[in-house]
Every structure is written in structure tokens, then in C-alpha cells.
C-alpha positions in Angstrom: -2.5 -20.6 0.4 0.7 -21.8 -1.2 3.8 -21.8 0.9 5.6 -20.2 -2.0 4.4 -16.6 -1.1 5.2 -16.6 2.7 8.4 -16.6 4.3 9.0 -18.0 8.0 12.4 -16.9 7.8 12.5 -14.3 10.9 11.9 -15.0 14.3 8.2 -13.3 14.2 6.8 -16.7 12.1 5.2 -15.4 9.1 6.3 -11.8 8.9 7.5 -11.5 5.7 5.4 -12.2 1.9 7.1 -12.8 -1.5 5.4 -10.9 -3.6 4.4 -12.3 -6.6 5.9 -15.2 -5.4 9.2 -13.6 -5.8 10.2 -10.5 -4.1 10.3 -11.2 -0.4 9.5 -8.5 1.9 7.9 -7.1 5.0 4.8 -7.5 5.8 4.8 -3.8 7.4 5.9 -1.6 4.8 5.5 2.5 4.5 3.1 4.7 2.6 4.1 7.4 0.8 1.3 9.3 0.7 2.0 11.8 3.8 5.6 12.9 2.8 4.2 15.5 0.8 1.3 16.9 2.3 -0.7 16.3 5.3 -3.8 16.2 4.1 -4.3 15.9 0.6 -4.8 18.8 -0.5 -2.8 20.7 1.7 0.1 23.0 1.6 3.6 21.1 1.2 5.8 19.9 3.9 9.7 20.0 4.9 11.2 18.3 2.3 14.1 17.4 4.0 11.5 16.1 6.9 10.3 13.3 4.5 13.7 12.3 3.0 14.9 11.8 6.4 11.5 9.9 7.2 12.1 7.7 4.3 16.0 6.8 5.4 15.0 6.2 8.9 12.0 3.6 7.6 14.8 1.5 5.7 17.2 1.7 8.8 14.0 -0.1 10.6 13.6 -2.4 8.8 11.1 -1.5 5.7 11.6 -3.1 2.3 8.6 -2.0 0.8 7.1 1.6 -0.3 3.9 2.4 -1.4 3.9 5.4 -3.7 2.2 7.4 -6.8 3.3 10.1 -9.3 -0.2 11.8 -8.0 1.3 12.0 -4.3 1.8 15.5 -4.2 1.6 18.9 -2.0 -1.6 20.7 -2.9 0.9 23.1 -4.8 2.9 20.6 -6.8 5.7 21.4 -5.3 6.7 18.5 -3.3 6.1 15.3 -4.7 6.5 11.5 -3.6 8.5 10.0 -5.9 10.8 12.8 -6.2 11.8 12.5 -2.4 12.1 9.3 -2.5 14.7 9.2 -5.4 16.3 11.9 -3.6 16.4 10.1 -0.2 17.3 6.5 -1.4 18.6 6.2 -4.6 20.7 4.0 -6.0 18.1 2.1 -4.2 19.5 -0.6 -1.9 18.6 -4.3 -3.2 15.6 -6.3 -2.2 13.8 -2.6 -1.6 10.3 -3.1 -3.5 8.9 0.5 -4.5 5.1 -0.3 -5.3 3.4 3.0 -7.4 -0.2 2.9 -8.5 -1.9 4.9 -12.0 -5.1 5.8 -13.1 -5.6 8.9 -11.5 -4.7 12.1 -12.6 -4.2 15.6 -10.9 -6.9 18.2 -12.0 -5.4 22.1 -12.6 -7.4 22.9 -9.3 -5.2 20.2 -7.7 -7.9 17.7 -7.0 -7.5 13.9 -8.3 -9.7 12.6 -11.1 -9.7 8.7 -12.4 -10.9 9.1 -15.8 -12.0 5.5 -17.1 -10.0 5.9 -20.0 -6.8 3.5 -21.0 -5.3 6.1 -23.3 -2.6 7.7 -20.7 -1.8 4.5 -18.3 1.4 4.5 -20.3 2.6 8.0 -19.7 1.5 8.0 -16.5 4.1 4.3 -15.8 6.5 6.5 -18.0 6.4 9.5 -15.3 6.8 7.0 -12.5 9.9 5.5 -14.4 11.4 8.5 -14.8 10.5 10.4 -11.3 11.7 7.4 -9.2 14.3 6.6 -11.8 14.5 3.2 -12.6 14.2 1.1 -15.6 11.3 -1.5 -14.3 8.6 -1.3 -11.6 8.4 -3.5 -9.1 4.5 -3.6 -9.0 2.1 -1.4 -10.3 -1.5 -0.8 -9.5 -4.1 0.3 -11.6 -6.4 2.1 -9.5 -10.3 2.4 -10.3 -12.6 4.7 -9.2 -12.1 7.2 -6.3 -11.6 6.7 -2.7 -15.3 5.2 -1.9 -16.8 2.6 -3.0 -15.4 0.7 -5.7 -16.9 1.4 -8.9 -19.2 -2.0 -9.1 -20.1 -3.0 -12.6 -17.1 -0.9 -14.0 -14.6 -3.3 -16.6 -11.3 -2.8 -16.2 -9.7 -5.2 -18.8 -9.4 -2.2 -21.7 -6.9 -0.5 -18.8 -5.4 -3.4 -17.3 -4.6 -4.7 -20.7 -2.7 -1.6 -21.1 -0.4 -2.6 -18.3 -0.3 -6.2 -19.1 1.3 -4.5 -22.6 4.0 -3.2 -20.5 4.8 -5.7 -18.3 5.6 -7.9 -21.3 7.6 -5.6 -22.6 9.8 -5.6 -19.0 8.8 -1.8 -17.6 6.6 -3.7 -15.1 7.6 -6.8 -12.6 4.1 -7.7 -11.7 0.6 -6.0 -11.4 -1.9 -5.0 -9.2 -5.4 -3.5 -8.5 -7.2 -1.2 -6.1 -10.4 0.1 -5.1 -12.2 -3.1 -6.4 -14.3 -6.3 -6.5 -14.3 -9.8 -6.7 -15.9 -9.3 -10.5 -13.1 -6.7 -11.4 -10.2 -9.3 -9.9 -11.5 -11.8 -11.9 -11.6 -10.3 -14.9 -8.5 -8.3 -14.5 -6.7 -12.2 -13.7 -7.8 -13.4 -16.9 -5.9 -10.8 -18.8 -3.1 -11.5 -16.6 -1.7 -12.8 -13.5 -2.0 -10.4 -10.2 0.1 -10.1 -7.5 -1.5 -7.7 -5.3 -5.0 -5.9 -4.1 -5.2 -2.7 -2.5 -8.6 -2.1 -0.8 -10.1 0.1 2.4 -10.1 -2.0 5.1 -8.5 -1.5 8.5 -9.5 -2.6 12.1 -12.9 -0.6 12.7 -13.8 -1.3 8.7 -13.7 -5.1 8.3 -16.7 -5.2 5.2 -14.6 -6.1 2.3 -14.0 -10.1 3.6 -14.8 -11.6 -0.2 -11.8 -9.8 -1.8 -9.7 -10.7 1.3 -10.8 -14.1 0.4 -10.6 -14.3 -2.8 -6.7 -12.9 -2.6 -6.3 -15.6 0.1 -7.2 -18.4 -2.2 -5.1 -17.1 -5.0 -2.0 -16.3 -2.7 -2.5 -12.6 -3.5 -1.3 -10.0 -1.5 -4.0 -7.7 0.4 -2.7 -4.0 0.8 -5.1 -2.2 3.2 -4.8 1.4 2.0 -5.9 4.0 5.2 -4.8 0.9 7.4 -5.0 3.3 10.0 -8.4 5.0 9.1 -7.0 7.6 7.1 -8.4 10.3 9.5 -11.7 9.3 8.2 -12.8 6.5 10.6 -12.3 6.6 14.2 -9.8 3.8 15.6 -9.9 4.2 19.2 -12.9 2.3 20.5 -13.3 0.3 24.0 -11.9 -2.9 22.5 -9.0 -1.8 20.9 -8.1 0.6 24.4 -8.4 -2.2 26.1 -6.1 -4.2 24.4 -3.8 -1.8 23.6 -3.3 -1.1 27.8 -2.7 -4.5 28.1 0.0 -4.0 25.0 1.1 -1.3 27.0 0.9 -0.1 23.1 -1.0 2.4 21.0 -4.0 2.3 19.7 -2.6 2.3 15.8 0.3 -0.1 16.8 -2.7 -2.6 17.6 -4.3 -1.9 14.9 -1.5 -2.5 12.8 -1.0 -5.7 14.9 -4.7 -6.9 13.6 -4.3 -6.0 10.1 -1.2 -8.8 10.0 -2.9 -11.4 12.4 -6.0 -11.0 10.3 -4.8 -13.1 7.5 -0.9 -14.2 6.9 -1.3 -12.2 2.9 -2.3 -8.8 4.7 0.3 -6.1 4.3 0.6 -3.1 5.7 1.3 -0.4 4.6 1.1 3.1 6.9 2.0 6.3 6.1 3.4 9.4 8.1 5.5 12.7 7.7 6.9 12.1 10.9 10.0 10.9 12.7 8.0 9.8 16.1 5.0 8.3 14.4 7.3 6.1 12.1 9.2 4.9 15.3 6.3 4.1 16.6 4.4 2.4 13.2 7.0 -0.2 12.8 7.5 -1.3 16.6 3.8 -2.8 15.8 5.9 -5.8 14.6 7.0 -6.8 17.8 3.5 -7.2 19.0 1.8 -10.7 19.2 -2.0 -10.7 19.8 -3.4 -13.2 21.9 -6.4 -15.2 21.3 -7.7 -13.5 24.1 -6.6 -10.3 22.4 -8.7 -11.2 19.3 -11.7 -12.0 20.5 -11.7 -8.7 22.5 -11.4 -7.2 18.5 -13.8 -8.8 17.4 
């Protein structure tokens, strides 16, 4: 992998990515998902909560946000991007807000990802307007639902759409979830991509040939649910045991893998909470041994 996308400059070796080979940042970053709602469907929370959640994360440190016009409250009424507007702008420089598009919100309040190019520019229209800014940083065109990607599925009619629009300067550079090898091919000869976003944390480790593949190409590799998402158990012998010797927790270990697993992971976790960000972003200071590893593996 090309030198150009990583950044040694901090003491940690390594802890920081440029983005598209130009926006340097983080590696551990902050969801957005949570702020709204605790579980996805579920009813809103504080909004006050989450904009101080989201000052807090820049005063420790986070340069990068990974959000969606779609993050909402089961109700609507407390959305995403609207708190983080609220809570950060004029947004500080070198912060990299990351939003993703292809799903939609159905009137029950469920999410739906029609494969159908005809609104990926209102929906980067909402996202400019609800976060208010005149250019994304990165935008991701999600495929599929949450599990598995949708093999066999094109996605050059959509991602054409967004290439479109990053010509014509609303988008800084472009990015995927929820797929393949064949769909990051295909998408990269439309037009160059800067990042992946894919399931994979520390007890789901089968998606290896995208991780490659981004690793080749100096592409960024977002875990989404980097800490399970609340659908996969984390705390298993190994990781205990490691995190004792840590004196850490389990999901600051975890975090700890994801960025020792390759130096183009990022991650990216999400909370609601004061105490769990506190305790999300001191995974940093953690250095896995080899010893530490091979009890992970």
C-alpha cells in the first residue's frame, strides 16, 4: 500500500489515514447511527444528549463522522444530520463528515434500498442541505440491506449517478458498502473509490478478499457494526483474556484489533452515550502484542 494514504505523524505510528489520499484523519472515528435512537427502530432519544456526545467526540480527538439522512428516531423526530449541524457547525477544519445513500425510510419507518438510480440525487441533496454544507466529504452508495451483500447485483447505473455529482463538485470522493470484490471493481471503473464499508468486526473476520482488495488499492476499510452491532456476541475467552491483561474492555480490544488488523481499517463506533464514548476512543492508546494477537486469532 502506497505511503500516500497513511500518516505516521502522531506518536501511535500509523494512526491516522488520508482519505482519498487527501483528507487526513483518525483512524477511530464516530458513528452516527445511535444519536438518534437506540435501536433502529426505536423511540427517539435526548437530543441534547447526542449534541453533547458529538462535542465531546471532537474534544477527544475525532476528525471523522459517519452519518446518513436515514439515521433517524423510529418517529422522525430526531435525526442524525440535524444534530450534528446543530452540535458542530460552522464545522471546525480538517473534520471529515462521511454520509451514505441508497436507502430510503418506508411510511412504517423501516429502511428499504430500492435498486433504482432515479433519487441518489435528492437523497445527496437532503444530506447537503440537513448537514449544511456546499460539498461532501465522502459519500457512500449503499447496496442491499444489512446482510449479505447483494452478489450478482450491478451498481454502475447508481454509482454513475454519484460519479455525476462529484464532477460537478457536490461530492469530494466516493465510496461503497455492503459489497463485493465484483461490485468494487465495477464501481472503480466508473470512477475512482476512496472507501469501503462492510460487516466485519473481531468475532466476524469472513469478508478478507474486500479487505484485500482495498489493501491493494490503498482504499479505506470502514467496518460498519465494528462492535457487533448488538447482533454478534464480542465477549469470548480470547478477547477476556486479553482484555484483563489490557486491564481494558472487551470493545476497547476489539476496537484495538480492527486497527492492528490492517493499517487501511477504520473505525468507526457509534454510541448515545457520554461513558461509552469516553471509553470508545481510549481504545487508541492500546497496543496489542503479538502475543495478544495470536490469543485473537
Amino acid at each position: 500500500m502506497s505511503d500516500d494514504f497513511r500518516d505516521s505523524g502522531d506518536s501511535g505510528g500509523f494512526r491516522r489515514f488520508r482519505l482519498g489520499g487527501d483528507l487526513p484523519i483518525n483512524r477511530l472515528g464516530f458513528g452516527a447511527m445511535r444519536l438518534p435512537t437506540h435501536s433502529f427502530h426505536g423511540p427517539p432519544r435526548d437530543p441534547e444528549t447526542g449534541r453533547a456526545v458529538l462535542r465531546r467526540a471532537l474534544e477527544l480527538g475525532v476528525d471523522h463522522i459517519d452519518t446518513a439522512a436515514f439515521y433517524t428516531s423510529g418517529d422522525g423526530t430526531v435525526r442524525a444530520n440535524a444534530l450534528i449541524r446543530e452540535a458542530l457547525h460552522p464545522y471546525p477544519a480538517g473534520l471529515v463528515i462521511a454520509t451514505k445513500v441508497g436507502p430510503v425510510r418506508t411510511p412504517e419507518g423501516g429502511l428499504a434500498a430500492p435498486n433504482d438510480p432515479a433519487g441518489l440525487r435528492q437523497q445527496v441533496e437532503e444530506n447537503l442541505e440537513t448537514l449544511g454544507v456546499d460539498r461532501l466529504d465522502l459519500v457512500h452508495l449503499r447496496i442491499g440491506g444489512i446482510d449479505p451483500p447483494p452478489h450478482g447485483e450491478s451498481v454502475a447505473a447508481r454509482f454513475e449517478v454519484l460519479a455525476a455529482l462529484r464532477e460537478e463538485g457536490l461530492i469530494r470522493h466516493l465510496g461503497l458498502s455492503n459489497v463485493d470484490t465484483d461490485h468494487l471493481a465495477e464501481a472503480r471503473a466508473i470512477a475512482p473509490v476512496a472507501a469501503v464499508q462492510n460487516h466485519f468486526h473481531a468475532a466476524r473476520r469472513d469478508d478478507t478478499e474486500v479487505l484485500a482488495a482495498c489493501e491493494k488499492a490503498s482504499i479505506a476499510y470502514v467496518p460498519y457494526f465494528p462492535l457487533g452491532g448488538g447482533l454478534s456476541d464480542l465477549s469470548g475467552d480470547r478477547i477476556t483474556k486479553v482484555a484483563a491483561r489490557h486491564g481494558a474492555t472487551v470493545p476497547q480490544i476489539a476496537l484495538a484489533w480492527l486497527l492492528t488488523s490492517s493499517p487501511i481499517t477504520l473505525a468507526i463506533p457509534g454510541t448515545g452515550s457520554l461513558a461509552h464514548l469516553e471509553e470508545n476512543t481510549a481504545a487508541r492508546s492500546i497496543t496489542l502484542t503479538p502475543e495478544d494477537l495470536s490469543d485473537l486469532t
